[in-house]
N, C-alpha and C positions, 0 to 999 in steps of 0.2 A: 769389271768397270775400272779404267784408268784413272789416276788420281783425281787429275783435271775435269774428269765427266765426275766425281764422286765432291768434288768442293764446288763444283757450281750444282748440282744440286743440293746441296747443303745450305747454300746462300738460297737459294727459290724456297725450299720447303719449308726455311728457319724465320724468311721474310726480310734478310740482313740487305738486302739491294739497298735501302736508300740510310742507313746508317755510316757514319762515320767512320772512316778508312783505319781506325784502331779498333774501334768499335768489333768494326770486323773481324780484325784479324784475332780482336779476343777472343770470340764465339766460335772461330775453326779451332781456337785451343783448346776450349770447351770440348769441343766435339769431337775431335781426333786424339784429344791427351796429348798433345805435340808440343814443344817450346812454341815461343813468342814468336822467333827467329825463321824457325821453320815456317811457319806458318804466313811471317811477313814476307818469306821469299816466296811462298806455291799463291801468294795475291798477286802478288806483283808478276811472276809470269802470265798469271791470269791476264791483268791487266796492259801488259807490255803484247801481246799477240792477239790480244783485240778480243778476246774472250769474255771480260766482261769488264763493263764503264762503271765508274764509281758518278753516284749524287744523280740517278735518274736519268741516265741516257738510254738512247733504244737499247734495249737489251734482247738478249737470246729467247727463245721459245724454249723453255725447260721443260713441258709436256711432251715433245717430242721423243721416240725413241734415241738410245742412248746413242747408237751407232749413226745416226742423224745429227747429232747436238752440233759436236763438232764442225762439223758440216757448215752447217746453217749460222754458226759463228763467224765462221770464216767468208762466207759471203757480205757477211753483216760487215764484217772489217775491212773488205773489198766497195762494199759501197760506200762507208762512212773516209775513203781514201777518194773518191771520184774526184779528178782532175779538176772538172767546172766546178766542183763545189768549191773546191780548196781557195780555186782563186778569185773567189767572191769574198773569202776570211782574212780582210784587210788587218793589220793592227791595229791597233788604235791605246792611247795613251788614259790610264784611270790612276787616282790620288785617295789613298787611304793608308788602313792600318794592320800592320804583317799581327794574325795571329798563328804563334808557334804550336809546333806540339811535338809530342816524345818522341818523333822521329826528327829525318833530317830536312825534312821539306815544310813548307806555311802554306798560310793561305791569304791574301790580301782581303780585308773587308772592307770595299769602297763606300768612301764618301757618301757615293750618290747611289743610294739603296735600289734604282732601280737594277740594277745587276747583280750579279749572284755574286758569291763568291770565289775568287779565281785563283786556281791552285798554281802552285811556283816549286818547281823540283828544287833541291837542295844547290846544283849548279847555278842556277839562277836568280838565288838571292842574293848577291853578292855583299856579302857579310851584313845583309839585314837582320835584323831577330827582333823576337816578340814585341810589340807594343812599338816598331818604330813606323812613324810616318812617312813614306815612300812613295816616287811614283812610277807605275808598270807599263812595260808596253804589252798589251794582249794579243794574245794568238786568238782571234776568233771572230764570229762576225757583227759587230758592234749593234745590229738590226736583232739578235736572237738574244732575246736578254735572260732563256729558258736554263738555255744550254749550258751545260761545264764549261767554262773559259779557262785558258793556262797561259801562265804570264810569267816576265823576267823582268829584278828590277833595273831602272834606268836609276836612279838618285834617292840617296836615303835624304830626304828631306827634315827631322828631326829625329834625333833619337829618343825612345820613350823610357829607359832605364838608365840611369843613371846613380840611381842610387838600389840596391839588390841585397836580400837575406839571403843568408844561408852557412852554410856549416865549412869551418876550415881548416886544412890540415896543412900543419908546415913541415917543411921535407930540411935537408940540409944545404939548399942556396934559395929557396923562394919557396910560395907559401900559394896551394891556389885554394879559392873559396866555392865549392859545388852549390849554385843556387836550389833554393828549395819549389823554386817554381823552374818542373822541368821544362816549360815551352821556351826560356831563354834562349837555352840550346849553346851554351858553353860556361864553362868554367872561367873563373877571373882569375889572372895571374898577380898577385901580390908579392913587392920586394919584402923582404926580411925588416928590414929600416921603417915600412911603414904597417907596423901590425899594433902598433898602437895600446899595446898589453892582451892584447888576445894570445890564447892559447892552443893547443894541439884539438881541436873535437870543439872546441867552441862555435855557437850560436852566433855570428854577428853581420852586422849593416855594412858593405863595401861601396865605400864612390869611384865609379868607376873614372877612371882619366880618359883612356885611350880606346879606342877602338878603332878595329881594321877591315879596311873591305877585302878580306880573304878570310881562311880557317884558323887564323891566329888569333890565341884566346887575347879579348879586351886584359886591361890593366888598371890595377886602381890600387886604392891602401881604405884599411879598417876604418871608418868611422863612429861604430859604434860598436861594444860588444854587451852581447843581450845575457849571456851565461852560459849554463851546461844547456845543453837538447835534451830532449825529455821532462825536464822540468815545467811544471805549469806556469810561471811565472815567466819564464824563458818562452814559450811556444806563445801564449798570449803578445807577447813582445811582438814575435816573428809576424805574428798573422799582421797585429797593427802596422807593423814599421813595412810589410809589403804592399800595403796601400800608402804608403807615405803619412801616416799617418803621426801627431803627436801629441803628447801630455801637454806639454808646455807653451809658451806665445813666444815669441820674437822680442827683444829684449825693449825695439823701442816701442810697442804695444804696451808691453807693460807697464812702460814710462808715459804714458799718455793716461792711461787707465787710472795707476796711483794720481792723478792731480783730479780726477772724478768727485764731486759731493759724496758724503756719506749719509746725508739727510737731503728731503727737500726744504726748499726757500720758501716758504708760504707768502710771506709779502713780497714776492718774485711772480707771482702767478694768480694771487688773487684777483677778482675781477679780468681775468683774461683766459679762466679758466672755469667749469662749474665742480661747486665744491658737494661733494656728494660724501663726506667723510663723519656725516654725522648718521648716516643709514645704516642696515644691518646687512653689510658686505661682508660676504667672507669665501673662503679657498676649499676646494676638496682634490686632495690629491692622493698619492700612493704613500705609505710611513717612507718611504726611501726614495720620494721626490728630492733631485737637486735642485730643479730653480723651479719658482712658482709664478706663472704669468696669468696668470686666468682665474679672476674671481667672480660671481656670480649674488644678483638679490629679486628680489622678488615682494609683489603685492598684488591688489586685486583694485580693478580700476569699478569706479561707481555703475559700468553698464554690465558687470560680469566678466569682462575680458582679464585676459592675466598681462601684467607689466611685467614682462623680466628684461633684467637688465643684467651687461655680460661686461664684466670689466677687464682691457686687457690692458697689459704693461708698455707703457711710451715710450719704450724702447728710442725709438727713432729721435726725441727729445735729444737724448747722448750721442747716437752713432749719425753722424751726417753722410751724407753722399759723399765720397772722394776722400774720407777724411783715414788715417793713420787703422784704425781700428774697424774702420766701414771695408777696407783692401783685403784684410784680413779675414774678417767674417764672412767676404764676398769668396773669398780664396777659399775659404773650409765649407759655405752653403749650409753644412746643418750641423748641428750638435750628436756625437755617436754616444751610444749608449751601451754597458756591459755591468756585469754582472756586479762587481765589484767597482767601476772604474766608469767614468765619462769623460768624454776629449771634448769641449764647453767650444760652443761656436763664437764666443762670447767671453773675456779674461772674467774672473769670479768678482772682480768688482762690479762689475754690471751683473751677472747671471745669477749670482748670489747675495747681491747688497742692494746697489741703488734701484737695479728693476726690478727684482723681485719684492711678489706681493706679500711679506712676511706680515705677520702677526701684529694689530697694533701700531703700524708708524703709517706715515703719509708717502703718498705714491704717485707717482704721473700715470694715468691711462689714458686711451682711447675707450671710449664707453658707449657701447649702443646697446639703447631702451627700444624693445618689441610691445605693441598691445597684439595680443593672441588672443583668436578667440577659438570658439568650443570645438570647431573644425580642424585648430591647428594654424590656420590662416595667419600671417603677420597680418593686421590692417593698418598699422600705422607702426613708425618706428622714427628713434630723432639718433643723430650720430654727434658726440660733442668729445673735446679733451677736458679733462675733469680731471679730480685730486681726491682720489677716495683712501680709505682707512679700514684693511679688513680687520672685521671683529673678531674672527675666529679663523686657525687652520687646521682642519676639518680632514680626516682622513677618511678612506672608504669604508674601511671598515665599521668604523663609528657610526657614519651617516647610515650606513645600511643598517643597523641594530635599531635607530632610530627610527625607521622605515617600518622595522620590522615591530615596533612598540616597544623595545625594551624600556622596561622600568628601570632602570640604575641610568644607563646613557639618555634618555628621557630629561631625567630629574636636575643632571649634571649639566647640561644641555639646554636646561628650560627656555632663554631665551631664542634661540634657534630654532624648535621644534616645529610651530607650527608654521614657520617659513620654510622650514624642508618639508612637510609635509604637502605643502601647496606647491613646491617644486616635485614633489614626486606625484603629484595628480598633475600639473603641464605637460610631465614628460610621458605618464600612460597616453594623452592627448595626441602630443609629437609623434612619439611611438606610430599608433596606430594611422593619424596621418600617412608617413613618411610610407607604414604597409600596404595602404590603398594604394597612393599614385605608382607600385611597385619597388621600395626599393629594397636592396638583397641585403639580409641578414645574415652573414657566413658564419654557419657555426665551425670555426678553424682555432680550439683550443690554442691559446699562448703558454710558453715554457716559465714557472720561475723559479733560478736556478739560485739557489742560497748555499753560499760558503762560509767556510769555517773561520776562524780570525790568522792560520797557516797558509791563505787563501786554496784550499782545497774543497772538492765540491761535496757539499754536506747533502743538499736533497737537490731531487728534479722533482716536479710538478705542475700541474695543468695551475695556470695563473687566473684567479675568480673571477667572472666577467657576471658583477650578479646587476639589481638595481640602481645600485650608487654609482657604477658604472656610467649604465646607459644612459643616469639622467644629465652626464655630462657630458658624455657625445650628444644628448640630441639638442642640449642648449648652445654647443661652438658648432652645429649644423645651422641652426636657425641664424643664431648670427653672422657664419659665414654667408650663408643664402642673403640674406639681408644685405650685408656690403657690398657682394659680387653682383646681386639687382641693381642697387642705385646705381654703383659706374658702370655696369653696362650702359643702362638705360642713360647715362651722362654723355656714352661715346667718349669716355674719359679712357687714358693708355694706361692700363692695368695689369697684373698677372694673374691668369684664373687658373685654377685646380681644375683638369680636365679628364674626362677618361671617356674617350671613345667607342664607336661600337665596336659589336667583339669580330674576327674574321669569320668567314662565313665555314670556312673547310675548318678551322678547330672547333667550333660550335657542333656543326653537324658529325662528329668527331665525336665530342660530350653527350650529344642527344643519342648516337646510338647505344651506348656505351649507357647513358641513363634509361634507355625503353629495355635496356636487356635485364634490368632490376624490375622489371613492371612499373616502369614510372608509365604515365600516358599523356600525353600532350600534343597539342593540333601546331605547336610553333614550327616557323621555318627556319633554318640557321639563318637566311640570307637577310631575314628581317625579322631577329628575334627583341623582343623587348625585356625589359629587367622584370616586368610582372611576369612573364614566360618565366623568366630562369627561377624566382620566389615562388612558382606554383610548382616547377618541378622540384626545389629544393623542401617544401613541405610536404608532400608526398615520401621523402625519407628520413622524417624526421625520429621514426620508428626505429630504424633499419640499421644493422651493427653496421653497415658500407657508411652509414652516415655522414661521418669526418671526410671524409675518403672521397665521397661525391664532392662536397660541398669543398675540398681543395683541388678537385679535378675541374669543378665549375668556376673557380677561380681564376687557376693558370690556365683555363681556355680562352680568359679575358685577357683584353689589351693591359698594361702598364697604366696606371695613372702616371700625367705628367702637369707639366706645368707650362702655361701658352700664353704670350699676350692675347692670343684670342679666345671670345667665350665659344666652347665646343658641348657645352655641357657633361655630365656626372652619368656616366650611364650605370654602375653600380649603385648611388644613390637616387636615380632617377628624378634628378635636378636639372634643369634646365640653365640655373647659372650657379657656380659654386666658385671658390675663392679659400686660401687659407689665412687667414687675420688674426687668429688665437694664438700662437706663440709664436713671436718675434723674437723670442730668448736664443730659443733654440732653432730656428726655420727661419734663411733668410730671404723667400718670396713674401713672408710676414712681414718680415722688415722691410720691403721694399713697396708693398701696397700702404704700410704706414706714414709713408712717407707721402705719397700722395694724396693720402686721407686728408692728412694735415694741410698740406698743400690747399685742398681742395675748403678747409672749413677758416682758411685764412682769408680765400680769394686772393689765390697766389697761383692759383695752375691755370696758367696762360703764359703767351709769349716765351722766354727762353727757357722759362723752366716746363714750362707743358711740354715742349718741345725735347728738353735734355731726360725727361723722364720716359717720354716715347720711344726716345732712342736707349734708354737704359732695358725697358722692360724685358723687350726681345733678347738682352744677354744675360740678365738675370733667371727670368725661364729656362734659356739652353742651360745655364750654367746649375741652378738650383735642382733640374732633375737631374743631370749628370752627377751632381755630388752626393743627392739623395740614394742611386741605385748604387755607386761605391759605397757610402754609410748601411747600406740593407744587407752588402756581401758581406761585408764584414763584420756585421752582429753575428750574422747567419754562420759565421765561421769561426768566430771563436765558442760563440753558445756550441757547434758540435763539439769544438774540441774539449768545450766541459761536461759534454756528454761522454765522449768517448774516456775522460777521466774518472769520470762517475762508475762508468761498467767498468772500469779497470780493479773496482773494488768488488764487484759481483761477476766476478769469474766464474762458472760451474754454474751460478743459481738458472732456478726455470723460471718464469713467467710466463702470463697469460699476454695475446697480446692479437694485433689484426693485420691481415693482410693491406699492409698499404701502399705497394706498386707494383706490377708482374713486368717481368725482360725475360727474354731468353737466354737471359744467362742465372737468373735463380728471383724469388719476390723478396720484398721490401717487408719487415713488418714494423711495425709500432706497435712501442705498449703504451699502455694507459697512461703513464706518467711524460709521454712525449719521445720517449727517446727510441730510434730508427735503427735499426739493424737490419742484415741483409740475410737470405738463407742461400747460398748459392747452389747452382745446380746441381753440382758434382755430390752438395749434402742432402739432397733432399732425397727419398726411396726412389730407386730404380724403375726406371718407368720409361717407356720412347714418346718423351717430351715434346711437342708441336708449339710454338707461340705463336698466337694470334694478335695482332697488335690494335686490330681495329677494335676487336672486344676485350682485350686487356686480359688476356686468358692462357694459360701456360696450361697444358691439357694432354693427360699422359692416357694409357688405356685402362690405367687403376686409380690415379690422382689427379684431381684439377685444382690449378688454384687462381682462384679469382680476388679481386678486389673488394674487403670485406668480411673474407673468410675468416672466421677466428681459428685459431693455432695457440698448441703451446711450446714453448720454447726454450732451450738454456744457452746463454750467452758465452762461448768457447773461447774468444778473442778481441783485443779492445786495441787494437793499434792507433796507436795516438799519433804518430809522425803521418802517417795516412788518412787518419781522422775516419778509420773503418771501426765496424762493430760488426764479428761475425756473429753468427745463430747456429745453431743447425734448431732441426725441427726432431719435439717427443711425440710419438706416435699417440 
């Protein structure tokens, strides 16, 4: 067998056809022991004489005898060349965004989603690189929107880097900086003159100046240096500062902020507001909550029904539309959060003073009162601006002891008690509600990663998710539900919290992959409901796969986003949902607050109904875009203090599960959350098959599947890679 007959069936038997063009070429290294190099050139002949198409074109019959294949390739490349077809494959012009990658070619990702993705050889991007906005002329036929398209660009339309991390080494006439994110796809040239105190191996932020449409690297000088690489404090840096992210505000924010009240004005607002500061409000949050916006009270109405009432901070009181600090919060979208550290959507006079709900002082909310009855049901509810006064800040733990009867928090607590106790019977209520009409309850442990006061990581661990919890998700459910009713039902311009049905081919994907555990279900992917997906996720609630399903049953779901239109909650199986509880931090909050108020004024009409209908639709785009940047980069520095964490348990074993299979080795996690890889090459020797559609890597002696427990010792912690190897103990 010829090389070429021995790597296309390697790509058939391993199932690499519709993987990504590195992808690939990583698993023939896998499989042959070869370099990177080699292996990217025996693809590329592949693909250069028609042997095989990358991203699901017709491909070859690999069943066929070996002295056939070829053959039958090459007819394939003679028809896919047909004169009449060719001249049916008009150009046509498409506007989107070059994503790079470790080689020397991109990919455009248009605008307009109904097209695929369209590959652009390295000659044809004429000095575009990653993340810039450009537009293409396609090679293809604008009618086939299946197909591989390949494209060159016509104009770089904006640049999307401008500002780039990474590591620099100065030479003896100029300085260049290797980005850390390799899909850039070159090096910056920096003069000597502008290195700003940076040094030979340092970490730092370059603004670029210049860029060129040819292979001449761009040009720019140091604007920030972060420190040594490898250091924790350093690599945190990097991650934030390559989403552009920052600690600090803009100088005239800040100057707006300082002339902010440090108290409220009570004879400012009384009588034009209800004063509800003599009740028994108060806060439950985490001991290492930064800002507190959401406080909560409770009683029992003369028919049996429960009053709760949900108090959120009046944000919008301070930040107006258009105004110096409203630009800015709009620009940031949400507040990010990390371990040690939060980038505040919000300067700390507002996120930690005048709006937050602290302990004891007076406070502007929005305030809506629920009567609940024994079904769960709101039947009635009032929405006002009020001036409440929490009596207590109440953390989970606490509240939970309380829950639980402790005598010492009990006692301490007395006048609380049995108003959390009547909040912990609404929300068994809620609860069970919210499980009837289906909606999904993901058991997908959260990480909490506590450091040392060197900022080094002291522990990982699964973060509590007990009762004190839930009773506070299910009381800003109700509420949200409650706000996101009325202005529908108003037809008033809103921003709803949306999450749509899931696709029919990842679903049916999940379903097989969950009947192959013995889960049993009559659901169809193409019309599954959320009590479908909670009837197959209780069925494994036994079952060590458990985690593992219930984040496979997740990422088979769409994205929540944010829409001016009500599309309803299909995880929570809400028919209209909204997010209105932190305004602090989330700014769709703050921008539904705003027409709350509007609305309780008799003021949403004429130019302001109108200027807020036109706002909603860019607050939505913009608020989930800055939300999914804010989720990368938790997700990215929380590894990287994972991978710091094992860099202290080198050698040690654990127990742990299998939690993802590739053909290139599985995933495990342990207990305490943290992801390591076992790769192929370590796992015993075996003629290894992966299956993708059962998620099964299946040797003639070993299989491993999704859930399988294993024990393991952690060999390698590379932190500039943000890998954690494994091998596996027999």
């Amino acid at each position: 067998m010829d090389n070429q007959t021995k790597y296309l069936s390697q790509i058939k038997t391993n199932k690499l056809e519709n993987l990504d063009y590195e992808f690939i070429i990583a698993q023939l290294c896998v499989l042959n022991n070869k370099p990177f190099e080699d292996m990217k050139k025996a693809l590329d002949d592949l693909i250069s004489s028609g042997l095989f198409a990358l991203n699901g074109e017709e491909a070859v019959n690999y069943n066929q005898p070996n002295n056939e294949m070829l053959e039958d390739a090459k007819r394939l490349l003679l028809k896919n060349k047909d004169p009449k077809k060719q001249k049916s494959n008009k150009p046509f012009k498409l506007e989107g965004k070059i994503q790079g990658t470790k080689s020397d070619f991109a990919f455009l990702i248009p605008f307009d989603k109904t097209y695929p993705d369209v590959f652009i050889s390295a000659g044809n991007l004429k000095g575009a690189i990653n993340n810039d906005t450009v537009s293409v002329e396609v090679m293809g036929n604008r009618d086939n929107k299946n197909k591989r398209l390949e494209g060159r660009v016509l104009a770089i339309l904006e640049r999307g880097n401008t500002l780039v991390v990474g590591k620099i080494f100065i030479g003896k006439s100029n300085a260049m900086v290797m980005p850390d994110d390799v899909k850039f796809g070159k090096d910056i040239l920096v003069p000597l003159s502008k290195l700003n105190g940076a040094s030979d191996g340092d970490k730092v932020v370059v603004k670029v100046n210049k860029f060129y449409n040819d292979k001449k690297n761009p040009e720019g000088e140091i604007s920030e240096v972060l420190g040594r690489p490898n250091e924790i404090e350093t690599e945190v840096k990097a991650i934030i500062r390559s989403y552009n992210l920052y600690e600090t505000f803009p100088n005239k924010v800040l100057e707006v902020a300082k002339t902010l009240p440090d108290e409220v004005d009570m004879q400012k607002y009384l009588g034009k507001r209800k004063d509800l500061t003599n009740i028994n409000t108060f806060t439950i949050d985490g001991e290492d909550t930064r800002d507190i916006d959401d406080a909560i009270s409770i009683s029992k109405n003369s028919n049996g029904t429960y009053k709760l009432g949900v108090h959120i901070a009046d944000v919008g009181e301070y930040v107006t539309l258009n105004s110096v600090i409203d630009k800015e919060a709009f620009k940031r979208g949400t507040s990010v959060y990390f371990p040690n550290l939060v980038l505040p959507m919000l300067p700390r006079e507002l996120s930690n003073g005048i709006c937050s709900l602290n302990e004891m002082v007076n406070r502007l909310a929005l305030s809506v009162f629920m009567d609940i009855n024994l079904k769960g049901e709101v039947t009635n509810y009032e929405i006002c601006e009020s001036i409440i006064k929490s009596k207590k800040r109440f953390t989970y733990t606490v509240v939970q002891k309380i829950i639980e009867g402790d005598k010492r928090e009990c006692e301490l607590n007395a006048p609380f008690v049995n108003d959390i106790k009547l909040m912990q019977e609404l929300n068994l209520v809620l609860i069970k509600m919210r499980e009837k009409r289906g909606a999904i309850d993901f058991e997908i442990p959260e990480s909490k990663i506590t450091l040392n006061e060197l900022g080094d990581v002291l522990t990982i661990e699964k973060a509590p998710r007990d009762d004190s919890h839930r009773l506070i998700e299910s009381f800003m459910v109700a509420a949200n539900e409650t706000i996101a009713t009325h202005f529908k039902n108003m037809k008033a311009p809103f921003v709803y919290r949306v999450h749509e049905q899931p696709d029919s081919e990842k679903m049916a994907n999940f379903l097989r992959l969950a009947t192959g555990y013995g889960v049993k279900t009559t659901a169809y992917p193409d019309n599954i409901s959320p009590l479908d997906l909670q009837r197959i996720l209780k069925q494994v609630e036994e079952l060590d796969c458990k985690v593992m399903l219930n984040s496979l049953c997740l990422r088979s779901l769409k994205k929540a986003k944010y829409s001016p239109e009500c599309l309803g909650h299909f995880g929570l199986a809400s028919t209209m949902y909204c997010h209105f509880t932190s305004p602090i931090r989330r700014y769709p909050d703050l921008t539904i607050h705003r027409i709350i108020k509007l609305f309780l004024r008799g003021q949403l009409e004429g130019k302001l109904l109108t200027e807020q209908r036109q706002f909603v639709a860019a607050s939505s785009l913009n608020s989930s875009d800055r939300e999914q940047a804010a989720d990368k980069v938790e997700r990215d520095v929380d590894d990287l203090y994972r991978v710091f964490y094992m860099t202290h348990h080198i050698g040690e074993e654990f127990e742990g599960i299998v939690s993802g299979v590739t053909n290139f080795g599985v995933f495990v996690q342990l207990e305490n959350t943290v992801e390591g890889m076992i790769k192929i090459t370590d796992l015993p020797r075996d003629g290894y098959v992966f299956d993708d559609l059962d998620n099964v890597l299946k040797g003639a002696k070993n299989t491993f599947t999704i859930g399988k427990k294993v024990k393991v010792k952690c060999v390698n912690a590379n932190v500039l890679a943000r890998e954690i190897d494994f091998v596996l103990i027999p």
